[in-house]
N, C-alpha and C positions, 0 to 999 in steps of 0.2 A: 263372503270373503273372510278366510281365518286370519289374515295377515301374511305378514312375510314367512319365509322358513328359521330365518333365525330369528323371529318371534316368536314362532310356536317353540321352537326345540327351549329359548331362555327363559320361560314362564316356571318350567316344572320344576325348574333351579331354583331360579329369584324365591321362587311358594319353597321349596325345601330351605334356603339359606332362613328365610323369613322362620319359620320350623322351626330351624336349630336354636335361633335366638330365642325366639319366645318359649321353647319347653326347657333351654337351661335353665337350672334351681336361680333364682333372683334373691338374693339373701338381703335383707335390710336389717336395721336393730332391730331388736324381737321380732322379726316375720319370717316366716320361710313360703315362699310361692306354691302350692299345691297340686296337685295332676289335675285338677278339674277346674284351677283360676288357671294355669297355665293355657289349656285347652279353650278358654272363652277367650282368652287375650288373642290365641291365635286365631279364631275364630274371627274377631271383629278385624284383625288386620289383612285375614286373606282378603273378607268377603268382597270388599271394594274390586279389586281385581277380579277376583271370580265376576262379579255381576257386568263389570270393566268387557271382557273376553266374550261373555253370554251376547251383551247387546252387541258386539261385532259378528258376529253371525246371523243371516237374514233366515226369515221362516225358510220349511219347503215351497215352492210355486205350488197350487194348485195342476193336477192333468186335467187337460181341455181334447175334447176330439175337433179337431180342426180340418179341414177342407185339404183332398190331396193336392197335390201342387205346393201348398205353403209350408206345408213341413214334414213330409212324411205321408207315412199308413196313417190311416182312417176308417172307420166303417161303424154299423150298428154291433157288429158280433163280438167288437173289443170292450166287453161289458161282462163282470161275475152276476152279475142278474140272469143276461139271456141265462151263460149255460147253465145257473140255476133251475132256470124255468123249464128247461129241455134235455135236464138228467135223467128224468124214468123215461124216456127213450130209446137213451143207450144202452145197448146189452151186447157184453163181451162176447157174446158166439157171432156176432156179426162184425165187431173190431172196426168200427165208424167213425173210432175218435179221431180219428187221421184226417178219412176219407172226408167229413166235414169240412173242415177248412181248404179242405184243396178244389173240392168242387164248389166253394165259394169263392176261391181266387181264381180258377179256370172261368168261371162267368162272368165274374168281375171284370178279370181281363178282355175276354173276346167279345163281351156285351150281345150274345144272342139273342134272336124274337123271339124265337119258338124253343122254350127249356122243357123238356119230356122227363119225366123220373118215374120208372118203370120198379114199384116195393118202394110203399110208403115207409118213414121210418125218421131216424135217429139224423141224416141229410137232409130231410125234408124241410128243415129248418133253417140249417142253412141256406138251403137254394131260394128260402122264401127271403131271407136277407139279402141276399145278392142281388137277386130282381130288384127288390126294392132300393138297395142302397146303390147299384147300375143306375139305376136310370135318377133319381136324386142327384147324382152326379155330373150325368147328362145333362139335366136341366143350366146344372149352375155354369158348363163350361159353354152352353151356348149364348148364356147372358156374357161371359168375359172368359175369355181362354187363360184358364191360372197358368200355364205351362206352357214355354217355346214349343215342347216336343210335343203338344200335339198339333191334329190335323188343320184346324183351323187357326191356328195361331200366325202372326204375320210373318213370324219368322220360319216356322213349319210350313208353309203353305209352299213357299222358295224350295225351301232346304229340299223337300220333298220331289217337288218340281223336277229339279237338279239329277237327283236320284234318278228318278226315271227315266230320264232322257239318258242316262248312264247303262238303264237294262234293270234298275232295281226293280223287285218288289213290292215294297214298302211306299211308295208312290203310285197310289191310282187314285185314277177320276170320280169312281162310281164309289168308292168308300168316301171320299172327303165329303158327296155330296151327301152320302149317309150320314155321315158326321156330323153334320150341319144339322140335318133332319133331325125332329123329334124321336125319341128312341122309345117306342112303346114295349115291354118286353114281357109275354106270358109265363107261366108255368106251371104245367098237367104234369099233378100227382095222381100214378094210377095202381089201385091196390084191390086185390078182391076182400080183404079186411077179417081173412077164414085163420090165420095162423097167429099173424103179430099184431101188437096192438088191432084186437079187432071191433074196440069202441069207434066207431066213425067219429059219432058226436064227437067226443071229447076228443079227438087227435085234429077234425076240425076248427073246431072252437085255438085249441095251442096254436093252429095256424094263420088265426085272426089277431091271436093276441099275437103272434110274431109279425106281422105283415098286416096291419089295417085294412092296407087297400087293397080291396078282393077283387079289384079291377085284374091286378098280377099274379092271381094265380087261380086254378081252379082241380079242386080236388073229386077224384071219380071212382067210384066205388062198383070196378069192372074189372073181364077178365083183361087181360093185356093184349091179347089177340083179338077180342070183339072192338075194344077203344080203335086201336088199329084202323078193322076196315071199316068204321061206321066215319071217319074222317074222308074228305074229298081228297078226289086224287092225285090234283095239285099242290097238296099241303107239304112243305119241308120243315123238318127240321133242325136246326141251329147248335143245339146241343143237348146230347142223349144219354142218360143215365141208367145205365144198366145194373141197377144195385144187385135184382135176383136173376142175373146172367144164364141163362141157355142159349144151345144154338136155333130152337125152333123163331125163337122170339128175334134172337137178331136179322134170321132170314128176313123175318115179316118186317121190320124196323129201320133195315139198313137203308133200303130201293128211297126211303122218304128224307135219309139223312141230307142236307144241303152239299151239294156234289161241288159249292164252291168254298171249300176250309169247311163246311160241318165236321161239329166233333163227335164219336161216341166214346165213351167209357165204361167200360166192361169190369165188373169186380170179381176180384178173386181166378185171376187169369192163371197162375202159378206156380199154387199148389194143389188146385181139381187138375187129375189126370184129363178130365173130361174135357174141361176148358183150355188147360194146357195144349192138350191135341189139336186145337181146334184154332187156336192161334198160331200154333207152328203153321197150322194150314193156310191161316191169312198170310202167312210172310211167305210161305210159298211159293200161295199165290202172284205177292209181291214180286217177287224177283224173278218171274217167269213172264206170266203175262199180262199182269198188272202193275207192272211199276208207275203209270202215273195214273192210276188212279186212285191211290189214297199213300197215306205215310203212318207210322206208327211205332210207339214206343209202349216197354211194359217197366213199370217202376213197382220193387218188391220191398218189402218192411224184414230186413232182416233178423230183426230180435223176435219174429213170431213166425208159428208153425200153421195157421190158422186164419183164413179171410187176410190175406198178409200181401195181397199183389192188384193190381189193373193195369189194364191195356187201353193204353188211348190211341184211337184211331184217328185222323184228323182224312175228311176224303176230299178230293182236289181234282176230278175227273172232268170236269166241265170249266174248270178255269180260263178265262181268257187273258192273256194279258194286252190282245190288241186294244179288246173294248176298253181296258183300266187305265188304257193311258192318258195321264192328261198331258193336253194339250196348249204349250205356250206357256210363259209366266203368270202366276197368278197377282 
């Protein structure tokens, strides 16, 4: 608290009127006041006030990273440490300062099981915070829902209710009970380790000290096509990162994507003629004969010529909304 306004504005007065008196000459019988006794007189007469003003002003608060729900954003990655830790990483021919944070808050957000990161790298770190800081999360909202808005919260649980009996989306059965559920969530990092960063050890190890628990992720030193089919044929999923983007590889990748909201994300969609092509041809195909089976948006970084765009795919083909509906008041 500084005080009122017209305390602050009268201070700088009252200290100059105080000024004026104390450096005019003071004439007594033989004395004459000096620049330098002038200057301690005023001295001793401001300080009182100065110190006066100092102690009406409280410290800064300390910053606390706190729990979402109670005040805001939170997470492990709002830390000058991590990105310290995970600087020789980045390297501008790949332009990832972006792409980090946003495929941290893309996970964050939709909480997938199965996270796929197809070129190990400079992301890698981030997605190992996400998993972890997801499901940390997880845990503490199923001890006590901090938030109306979400799914199980008593007033969310209605609201939602409400919704669907309306026709929404945003109301189904089989996610609240996910909700509920334990959120176990992996992450396959898959690199053949021949071009970037191709110390395993050591890009493993940074991904220990990011992420402890190596229950959440697990790092594979293979082609991107053999990981592929050595997985069962049931496997989906959740959300796909396409850091070193071809079409051979999303052939092979897509058929496993989760056909109900699976996401993939394609880098550098843009500005490769190659890739460009090749997304014009998903939207195409979109508005011909695949309109519900997936949705898709490409967001580009206009101040660069270079790794400067992605294509998120979000696929929807198998959605039900009879099975999501719930059923009755909760």
């Amino acid at each position: 608290y500084l005080g009122s306004v017209h305390e602050q504005r009268q201070l700088p007065r009252q200290t100059s009127m105080a000024s004026d008196r104390m450096l005019a000459p003071t004439r007594r019988p033989g004395r004459t006041m000096t620049s330098a006794s002038a200057l301690l007189v005023l001295t001793i007469a401001v300080m009182p006030s100065a110190l006066a003003f100092r102690a009406a002003v409280p410290p800064p608060r300390p910053v606390t990273v706190v729990a979402r729900g109670t005040a805001g954003t939170s997470g492990t990655v709002f830390d000058a440490a991590f990105l310290t830790s995970i600087a020789e990483y980045f390297s501008e021919g790949t332009s990832t300062e972006l792409m980090g944070p946003l495929v941290y808050s893309l996970v964050r957000s939709t909480r997938p099981k199965t996270v796929v990161e197809l070129g190990a790298g400079y992301t890698s770190f981030w997605l190992c915070k996400a998993v972890a800081d997801a499901k940390a999360e997880s845990e503490a909202e199923r001890i006590e829902p901090m938030s109306w808005s979400l799914w199980d919260s008593p007033v969310g649980r209605n609201v939602l209710n409400e919704a669907m009996a309306q026709g929404s989306h945003s109301g189904t059965g089989r996610k609240l009970r996910e909700a509920k559920a334990a959120y176990t969530p992996t992450l396959h990092v898959v690199d053949c380790f021949t071009e970037h960063y191709d110390q395993e050890d050591k890009f493993r190890e940074m991904m220990r000290q990011t992420c402890p628990d190596e229950e959440l992720w697990q790092l594979a030193k293979q082609d991107w096509l053999d990981y592929e089919k050595a997985w069962p044929d049931d496997t989906l999923i959740d959300f796909l990162w396409l850091d070193g983007f071809n079409r051979e590889t999303f052939d092979a990748y897509w058929p496993r994507v989760n056909p109900d909201g699976g996401v993939a994300l394609l880098h550098s969609t843009m500005n490769n003629h190659r890739n460009y092509a090749f997304v014009n041809e998903l939207k195409m195909r979109q508005a011909t004969t695949s309109f519900t089976d997936y949705e898709m948006v490409s967001l580009v970084e206009p101040h660069k010529w270079n790794q400067n765009s992605c294509t998120l795919i979000r696929k929807v083909s198998e959605y039900n909304a009879e099975e999501n509906i719930v059923r009755g008041r909760a």
